[in-house]
C-alpha positions as CSV (number, residue, x, y, z in Angstrom):
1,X,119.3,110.3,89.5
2,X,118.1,113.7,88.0
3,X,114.7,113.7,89.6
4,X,115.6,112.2,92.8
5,X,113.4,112.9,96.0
6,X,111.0,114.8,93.5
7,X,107.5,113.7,93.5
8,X,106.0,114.3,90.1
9,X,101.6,115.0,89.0
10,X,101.5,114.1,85.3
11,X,97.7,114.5,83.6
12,X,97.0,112.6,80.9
13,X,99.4,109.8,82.1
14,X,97.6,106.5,81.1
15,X,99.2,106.0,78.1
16,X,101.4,107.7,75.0
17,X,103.7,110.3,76.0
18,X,102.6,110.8,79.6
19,X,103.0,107.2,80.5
20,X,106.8,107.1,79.1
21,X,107.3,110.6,80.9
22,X,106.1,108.7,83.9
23,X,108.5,105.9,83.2
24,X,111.2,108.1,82.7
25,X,110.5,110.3,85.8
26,X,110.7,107.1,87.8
27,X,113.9,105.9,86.4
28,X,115.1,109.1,87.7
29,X,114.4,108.7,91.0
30,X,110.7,111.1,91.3
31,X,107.4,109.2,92.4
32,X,105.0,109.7,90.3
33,X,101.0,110.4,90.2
34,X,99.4,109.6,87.0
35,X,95.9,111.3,86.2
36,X,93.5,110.0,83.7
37,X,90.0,109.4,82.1
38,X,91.7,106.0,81.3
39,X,91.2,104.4,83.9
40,X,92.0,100.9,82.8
41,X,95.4,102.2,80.8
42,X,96.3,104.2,83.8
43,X,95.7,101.5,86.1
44,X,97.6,98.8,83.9
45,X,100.3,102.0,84.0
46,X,100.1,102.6,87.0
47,X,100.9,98.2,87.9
48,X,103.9,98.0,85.2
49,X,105.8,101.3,87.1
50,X,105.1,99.2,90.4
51,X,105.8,95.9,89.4
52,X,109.3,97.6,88.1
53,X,110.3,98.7,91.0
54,X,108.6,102.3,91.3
55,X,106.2,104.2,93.1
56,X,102.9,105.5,90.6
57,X,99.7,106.1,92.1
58,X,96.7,106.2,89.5
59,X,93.7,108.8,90.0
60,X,91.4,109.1,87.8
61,X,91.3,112.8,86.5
62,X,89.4,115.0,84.1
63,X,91.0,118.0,83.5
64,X,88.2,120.3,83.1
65,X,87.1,119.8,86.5
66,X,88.5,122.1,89.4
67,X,87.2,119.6,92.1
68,X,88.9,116.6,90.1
69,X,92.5,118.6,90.0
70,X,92.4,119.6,93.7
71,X,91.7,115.5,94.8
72,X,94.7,114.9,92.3
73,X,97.2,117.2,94.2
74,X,95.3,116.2,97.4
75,X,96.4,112.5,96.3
76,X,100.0,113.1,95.6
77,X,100.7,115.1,98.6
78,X,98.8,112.5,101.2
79,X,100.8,109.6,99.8
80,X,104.0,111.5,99.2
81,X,104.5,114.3,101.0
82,X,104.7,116.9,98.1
83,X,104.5,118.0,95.3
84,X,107.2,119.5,93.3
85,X,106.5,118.9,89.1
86,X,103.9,119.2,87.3
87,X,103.5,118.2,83.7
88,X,100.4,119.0,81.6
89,X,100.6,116.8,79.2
90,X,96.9,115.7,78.5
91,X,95.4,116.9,75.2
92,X,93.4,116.3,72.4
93,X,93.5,117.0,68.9
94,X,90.7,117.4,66.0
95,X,91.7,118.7,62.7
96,X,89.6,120.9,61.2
97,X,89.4,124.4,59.2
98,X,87.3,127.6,60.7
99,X,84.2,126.7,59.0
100,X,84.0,123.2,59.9
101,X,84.7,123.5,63.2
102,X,81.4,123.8,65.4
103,X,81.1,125.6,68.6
104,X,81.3,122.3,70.8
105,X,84.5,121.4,68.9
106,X,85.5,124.3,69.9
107,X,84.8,124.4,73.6
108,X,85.3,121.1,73.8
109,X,89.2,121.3,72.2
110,X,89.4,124.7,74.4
111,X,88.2,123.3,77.8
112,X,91.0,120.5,77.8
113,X,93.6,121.8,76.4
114,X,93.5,125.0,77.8
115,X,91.5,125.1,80.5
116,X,92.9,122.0,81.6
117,X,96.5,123.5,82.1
118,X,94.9,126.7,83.6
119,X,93.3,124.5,86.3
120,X,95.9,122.3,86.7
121,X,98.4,124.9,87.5
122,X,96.1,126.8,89.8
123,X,95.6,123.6,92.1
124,X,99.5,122.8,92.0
125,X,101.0,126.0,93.0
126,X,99.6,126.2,96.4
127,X,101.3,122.6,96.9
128,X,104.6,123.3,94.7
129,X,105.0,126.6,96.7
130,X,105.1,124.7,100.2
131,X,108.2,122.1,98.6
132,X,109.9,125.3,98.2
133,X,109.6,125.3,94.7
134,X,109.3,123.4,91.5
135,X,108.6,123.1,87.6
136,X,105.7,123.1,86.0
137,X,106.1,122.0,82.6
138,X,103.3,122.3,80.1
139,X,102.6,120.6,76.8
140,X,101.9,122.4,73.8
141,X,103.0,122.1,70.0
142,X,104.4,123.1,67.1
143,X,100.5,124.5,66.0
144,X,100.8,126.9,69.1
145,X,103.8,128.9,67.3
146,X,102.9,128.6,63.8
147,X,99.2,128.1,63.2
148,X,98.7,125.5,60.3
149,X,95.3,123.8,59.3
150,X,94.4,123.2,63.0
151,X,92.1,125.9,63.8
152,X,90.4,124.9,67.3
153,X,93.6,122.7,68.2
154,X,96.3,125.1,67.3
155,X,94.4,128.1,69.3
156,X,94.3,126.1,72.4
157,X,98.0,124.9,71.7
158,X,98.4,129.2,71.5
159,X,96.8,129.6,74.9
160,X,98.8,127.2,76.2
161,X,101.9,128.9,75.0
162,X,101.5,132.0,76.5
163,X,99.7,131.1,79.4
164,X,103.3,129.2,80.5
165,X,104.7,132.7,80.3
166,X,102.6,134.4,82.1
167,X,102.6,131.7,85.2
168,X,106.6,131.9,84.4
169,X,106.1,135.5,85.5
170,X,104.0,135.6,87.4
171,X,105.6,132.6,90.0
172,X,109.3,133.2,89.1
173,X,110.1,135.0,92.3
174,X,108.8,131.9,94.6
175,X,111.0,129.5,92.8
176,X,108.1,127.8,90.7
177,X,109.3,128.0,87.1
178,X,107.2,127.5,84.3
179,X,108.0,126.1,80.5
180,X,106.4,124.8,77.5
181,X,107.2,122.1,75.1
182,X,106.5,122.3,71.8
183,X,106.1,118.6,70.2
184,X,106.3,117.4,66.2
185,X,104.0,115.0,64.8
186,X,104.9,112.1,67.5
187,X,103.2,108.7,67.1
188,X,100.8,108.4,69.9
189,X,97.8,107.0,70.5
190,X,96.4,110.0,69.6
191,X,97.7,111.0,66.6
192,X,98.5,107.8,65.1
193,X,94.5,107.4,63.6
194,X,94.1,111.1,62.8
195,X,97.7,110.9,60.7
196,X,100.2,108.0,60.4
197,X,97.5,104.8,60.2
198,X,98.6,104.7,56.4
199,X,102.0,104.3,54.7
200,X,101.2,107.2,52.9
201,X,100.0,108.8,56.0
202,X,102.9,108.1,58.0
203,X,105.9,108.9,54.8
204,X,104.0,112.0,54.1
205,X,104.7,113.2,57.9
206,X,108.0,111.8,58.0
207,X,108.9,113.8,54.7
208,X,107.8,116.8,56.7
209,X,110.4,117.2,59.3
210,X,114.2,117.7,58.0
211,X,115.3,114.4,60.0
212,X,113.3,112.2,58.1
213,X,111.1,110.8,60.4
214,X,108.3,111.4,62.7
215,X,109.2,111.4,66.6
216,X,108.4,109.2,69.8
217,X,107.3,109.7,72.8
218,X,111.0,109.1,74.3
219,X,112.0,112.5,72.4
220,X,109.4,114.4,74.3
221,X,109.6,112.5,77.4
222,X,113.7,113.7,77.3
223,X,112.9,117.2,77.0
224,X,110.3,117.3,79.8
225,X,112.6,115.5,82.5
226,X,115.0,118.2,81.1
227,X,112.6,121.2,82.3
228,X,111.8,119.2,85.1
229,X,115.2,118.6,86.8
230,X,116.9,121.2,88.2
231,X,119.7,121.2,85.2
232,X,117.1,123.8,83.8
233,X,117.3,126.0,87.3
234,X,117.7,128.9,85.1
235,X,114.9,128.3,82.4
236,X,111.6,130.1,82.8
237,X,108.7,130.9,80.3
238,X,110.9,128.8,77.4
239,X,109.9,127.1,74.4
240,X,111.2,124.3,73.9
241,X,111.0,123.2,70.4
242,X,111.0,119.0,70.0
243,X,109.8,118.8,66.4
244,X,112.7,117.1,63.9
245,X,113.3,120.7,62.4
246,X,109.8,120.8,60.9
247,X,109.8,125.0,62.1
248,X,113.1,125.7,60.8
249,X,111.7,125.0,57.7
């Protein structure tokens, strides 16, 4: 059990990748609190961990709010003593150039996806600092090491990036360690309408990554219980790149 005793906060849990890096985490032993504007696919979440024999709570949490963050940590440590991982793993994504992008795609892309993380780690270290220590693991991309068509999505994905390191630094010396992951095109929930709801959608992103195919959550989900055990003890301010070869290109 890689995770046992561990109790885990995972944003952006309801459904895609952070609900089968919930389902994973459980498997391994951690207890889990899921945090979502979903509330009906965090709740339904939430009942399948449960009915399977693990413990998930369900809040429901927008990650631009400091207040919402602090009742999410608040949750986790009132029903389970701790906290020692957190994973931000909620996100969104809109694909546009600089000139189309407008300023409220742009604060709106920025305040979740990098803000978010920001908050999120500021209410959690307080917490993961009294467990003696922990992993924070943070989910960014491919577009936050090379750029691409993404303007608003891949400079968010950037923050993200380096903000990991700087926590990483910042927090190394108390035991809290701090790493990103850097996805592929995965088919989510999210990504699935924007890029593979086609045949020629989906062999055109396949063709893109030297594997041949576009990933799953499960790939992710394996790399983040990676960062999140303590089989990584000695990884801080990483990248870990989970993206079928597409950057080696």
């Amino acid at each position: 059990m890689r995770l046992e005793n561990k109790v885990a906060l995972i944003s952006g849990g309801a459904r895609g990748m952070g609900a089968v890096e919930a389902k994973m985490f459980v498997q391994e032993g951690a207890k889990v609190v899921i945090g979502d504007v979903l509330d009906e696919d965090g709740k339904q979440t939430e009942a399948e961990i449960n009915e399977a024999g693990g413990e998930c709570v369900f809040v429901h949490l927008d990650v631009t709010d400091e207040t919402a963050w602090q009742d999410a940590v608040a949750a986790a440590v009132d029903r389970f003593g701790k906290l020692d991982i957190l994973v931000n793993n909620a996100g969104i994504a809109r694909i546009n150039n600089v000139e189309d992008t407008t300023s409220d795609e742009w604060d709106l892309v920025m305040d979740i996806n990098a803000k978010g993380v920001f908050l999120g780690t500021k209410a959690a270290i307080p917490e993961i600092r009294k467990a003696g220590g922990g992993s924070i693991v943070n989910i960014s991309s491919i577009a936050g090491l090379t750029g691409g068509r993404t303007s608003s999505y891949a400079a968010s994905k950037g923050a993200v990036r380096l903000l990991t390191k700087s926590s990483a630094i910042q927090y190394a010396g108390e035991g809290i360690r701090c790493n990103s992951v850097h996805p592929g095109v995965i088919e989510t929930p999210m990504t699935t309408p924007m890029m593979l709801n086609t045949q020629k959608g989906r062999d055109l992103n396949a063709s893109r990554h030297p594997l041949g195919r576009v990933g799953q959550p499960e790939d992710i989900a394996y790399g983040v219980l990676f960062l999140a055990s303590d089989e990584s003890s000695f990884m801080t301010g990483s990248e870990l790149v989970i993206d079928g070869g597409l950057t080696a290109q």
